[in-house]
C-alpha positions in Angstrom: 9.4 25.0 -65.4 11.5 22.3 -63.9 10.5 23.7 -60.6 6.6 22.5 -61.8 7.5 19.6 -63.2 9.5 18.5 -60.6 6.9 19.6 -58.0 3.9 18.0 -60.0 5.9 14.6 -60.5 8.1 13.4 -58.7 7.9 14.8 -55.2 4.1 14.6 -55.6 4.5 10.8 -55.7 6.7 11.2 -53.1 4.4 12.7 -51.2 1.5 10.2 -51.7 3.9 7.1 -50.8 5.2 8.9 -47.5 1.9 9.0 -46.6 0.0 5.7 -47.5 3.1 3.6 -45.8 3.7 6.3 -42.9 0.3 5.8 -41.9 0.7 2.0 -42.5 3.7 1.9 -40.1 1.6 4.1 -37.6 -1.1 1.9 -37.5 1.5 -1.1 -37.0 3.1 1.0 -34.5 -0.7 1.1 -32.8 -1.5 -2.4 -33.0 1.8 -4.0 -31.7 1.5 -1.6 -28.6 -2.3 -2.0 -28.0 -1.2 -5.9 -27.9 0.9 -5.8 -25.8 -1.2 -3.3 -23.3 -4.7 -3.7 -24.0 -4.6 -7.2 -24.6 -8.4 -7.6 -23.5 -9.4 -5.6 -26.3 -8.6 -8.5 -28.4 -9.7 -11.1 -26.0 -13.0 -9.4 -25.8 -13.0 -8.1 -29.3 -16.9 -7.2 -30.4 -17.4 -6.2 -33.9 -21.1 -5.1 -32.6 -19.4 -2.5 -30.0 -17.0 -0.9 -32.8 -19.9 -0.4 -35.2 -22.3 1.0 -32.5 -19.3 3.6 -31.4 -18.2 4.4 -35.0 -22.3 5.2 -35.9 -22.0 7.5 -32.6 -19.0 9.3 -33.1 -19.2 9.3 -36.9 -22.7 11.0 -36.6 -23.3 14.2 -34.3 -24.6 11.9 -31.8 -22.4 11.5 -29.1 -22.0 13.4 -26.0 -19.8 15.8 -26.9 -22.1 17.4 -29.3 -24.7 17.7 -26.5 -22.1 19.3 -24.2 -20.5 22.2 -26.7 -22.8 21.9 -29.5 -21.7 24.7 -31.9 -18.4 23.9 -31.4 -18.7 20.0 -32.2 -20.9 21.1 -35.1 -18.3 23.5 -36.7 -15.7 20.7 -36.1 -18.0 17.9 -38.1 -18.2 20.4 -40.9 -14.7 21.5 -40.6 -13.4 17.3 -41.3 -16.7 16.4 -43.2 -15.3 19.0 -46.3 -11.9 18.6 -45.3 -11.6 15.1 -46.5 -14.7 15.4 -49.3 -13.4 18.4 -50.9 -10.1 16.9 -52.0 -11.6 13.8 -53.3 -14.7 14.9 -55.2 -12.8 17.8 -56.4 -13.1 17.6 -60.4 -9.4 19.0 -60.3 -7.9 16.6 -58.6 -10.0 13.7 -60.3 -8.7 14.2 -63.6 -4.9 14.2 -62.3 -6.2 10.3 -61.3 -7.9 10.6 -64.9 -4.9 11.5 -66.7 -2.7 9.1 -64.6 -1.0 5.7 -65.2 -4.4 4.6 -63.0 -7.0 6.0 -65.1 -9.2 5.7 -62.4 -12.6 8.5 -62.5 -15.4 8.9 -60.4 -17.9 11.7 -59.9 -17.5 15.0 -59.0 -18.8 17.8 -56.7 -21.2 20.1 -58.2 -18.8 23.5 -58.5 -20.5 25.7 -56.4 -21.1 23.5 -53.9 -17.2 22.3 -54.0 -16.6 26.3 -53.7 -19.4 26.2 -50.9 -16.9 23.5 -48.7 -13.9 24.8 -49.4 -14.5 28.5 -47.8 -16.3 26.4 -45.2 -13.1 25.0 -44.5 -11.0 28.2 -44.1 -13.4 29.7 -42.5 -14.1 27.2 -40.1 -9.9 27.2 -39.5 -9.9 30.6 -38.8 -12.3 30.6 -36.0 -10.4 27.6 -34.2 -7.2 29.6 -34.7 -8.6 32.3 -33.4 -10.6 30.2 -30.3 -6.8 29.2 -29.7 -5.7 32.5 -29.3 -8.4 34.2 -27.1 -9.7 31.7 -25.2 -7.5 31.5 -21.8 -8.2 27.7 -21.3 -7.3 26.6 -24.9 -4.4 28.9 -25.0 -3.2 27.3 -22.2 -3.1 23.7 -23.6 -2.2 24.7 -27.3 1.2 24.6 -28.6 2.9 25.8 -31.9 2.2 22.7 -33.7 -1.3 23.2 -33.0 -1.5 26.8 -34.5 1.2 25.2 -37.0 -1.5 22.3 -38.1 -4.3 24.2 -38.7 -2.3 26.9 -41.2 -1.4 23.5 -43.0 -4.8 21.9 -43.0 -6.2 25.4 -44.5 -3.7 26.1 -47.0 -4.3 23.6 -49.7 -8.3 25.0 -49.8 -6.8 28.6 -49.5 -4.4 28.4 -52.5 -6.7 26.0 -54.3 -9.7 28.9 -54.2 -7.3 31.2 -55.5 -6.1 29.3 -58.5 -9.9 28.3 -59.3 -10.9 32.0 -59.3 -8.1 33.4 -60.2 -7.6 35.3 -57.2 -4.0 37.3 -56.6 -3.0 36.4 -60.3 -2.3 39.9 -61.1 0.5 39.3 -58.8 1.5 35.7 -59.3 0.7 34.6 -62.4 -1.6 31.1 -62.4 1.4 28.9 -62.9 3.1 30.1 -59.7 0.0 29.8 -57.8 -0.4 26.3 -59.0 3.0 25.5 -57.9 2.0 26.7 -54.4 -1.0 24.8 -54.1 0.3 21.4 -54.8 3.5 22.3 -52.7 0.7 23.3 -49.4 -1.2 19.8 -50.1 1.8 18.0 -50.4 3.3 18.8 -47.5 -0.2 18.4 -45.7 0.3 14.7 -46.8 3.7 14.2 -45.5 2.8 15.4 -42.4 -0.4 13.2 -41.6 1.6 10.3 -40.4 4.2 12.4 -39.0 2.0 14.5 -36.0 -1.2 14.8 -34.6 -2.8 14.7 -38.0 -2.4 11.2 -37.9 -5.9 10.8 -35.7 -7.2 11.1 -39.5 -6.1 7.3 -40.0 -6.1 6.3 -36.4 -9.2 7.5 -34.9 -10.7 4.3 -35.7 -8.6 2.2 -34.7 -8.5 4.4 -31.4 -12.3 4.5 -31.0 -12.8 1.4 -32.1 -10.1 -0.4 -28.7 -12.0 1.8 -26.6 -15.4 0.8 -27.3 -14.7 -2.8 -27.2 -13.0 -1.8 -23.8 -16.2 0.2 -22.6 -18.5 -2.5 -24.2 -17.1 -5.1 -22.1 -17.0 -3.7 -18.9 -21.2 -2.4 -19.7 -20.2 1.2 -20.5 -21.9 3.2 -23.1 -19.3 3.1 -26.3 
């Protein structure tokens, strides 16, 4: 029990302030560099060329999609309910309910939360397994890539258990709990510690490069 409460308190906090101000320091760490390398992109700075690219790149309607399709599709889906699933989740709004915050807003449908969150594992599974049997991939993967996936699909794993009540004949609903908020934790200490981080700075990446592209009369 102090295990729990410890776990749902404390080092969930924890966990939520290492990653709000690691990702603020990381985007710091990206904007002092970027001005002192790219200093055109704020000379040139367009707000017209960083909407146009994040519509583009937002949307399935960039290049890439047109050059691997099914895989750009599975990967849209794959972040689309990555990020949803945890937010809409009614779970995890009436934590924020229940909070100091008392902040609420509405929830996914159940099924369809159910729908996105085996979408997720799912979707995981084949890029772990595209890591592992295609030669190409295989060759520019490293652990942390295998590594980050496991942690991306854990918290949707564990959470479909403890919904349905899967493996509870072997560890009881508490314990499975426990394990899903330790998997999602450590998911959000992570982010700004390794590549997980393009979840924050893919828009400040995207956006440099389109204003860079835009000024020079390349497609952003």
């Amino acid at each position: 029990m102090r295990f729990y409460a410890f776990v749902a308190g404390p080092l969930l906090w924890i966990s939520f302030a290492v990653f709000v101000i690691g990702s603020l320091v990381r985007i710091g760490m990206f904007l002092r560099v970027s001005s002192q390398k790219d200093k055109p992109v704020y000379q040139y700075f367009n707000l017209s060329y960083v909407l146009k690219t994040y519509g583009r790149w937002l949307l399935p309607v960039n290049p890439g999609v047109f050059k691997t399709p099914s895989f750009m599709l599975l990967a849209y889906a794959f972040h689309f309910c990555l990020i949803l699933v945890p937010i809409l989740l009614r779970g995890h709004i009436i934590v924020w309910e229940e909070s100091r915050f008392g902040w609420s807003w509405p929830a996914l449908p159940p099924l369809i939360a159910d729908v996105m969150t085996l979408a997720v594992i799912a979707i995981a599974a084949l890029f772990l397994l595209r890591r592992l049997v295609s030669q190409d991939v295989r060759l520019l993967s490293t652990f942390s890539d295998y590594a980050l996936l496991v942690v991306a699909a854990l918290p949707f794993l564990t959470g479909y258990f403890l919904v349905h009540g899967t493996w509870n004949t072997f560890i009881s609903p508490f314990g499975m709990q426990t394990i899903h908020l330790l998997s999602g934790e450590l998911m959000l200490i992570l982010i700004p510690l390794t590549k997980l981080s393009h979840f924050v700075l893919f828009f400040f990446s995207r956006g440099a490069t389109a204003v860079e592209f835009g000024r020079r009369g390349y497609s952003v």
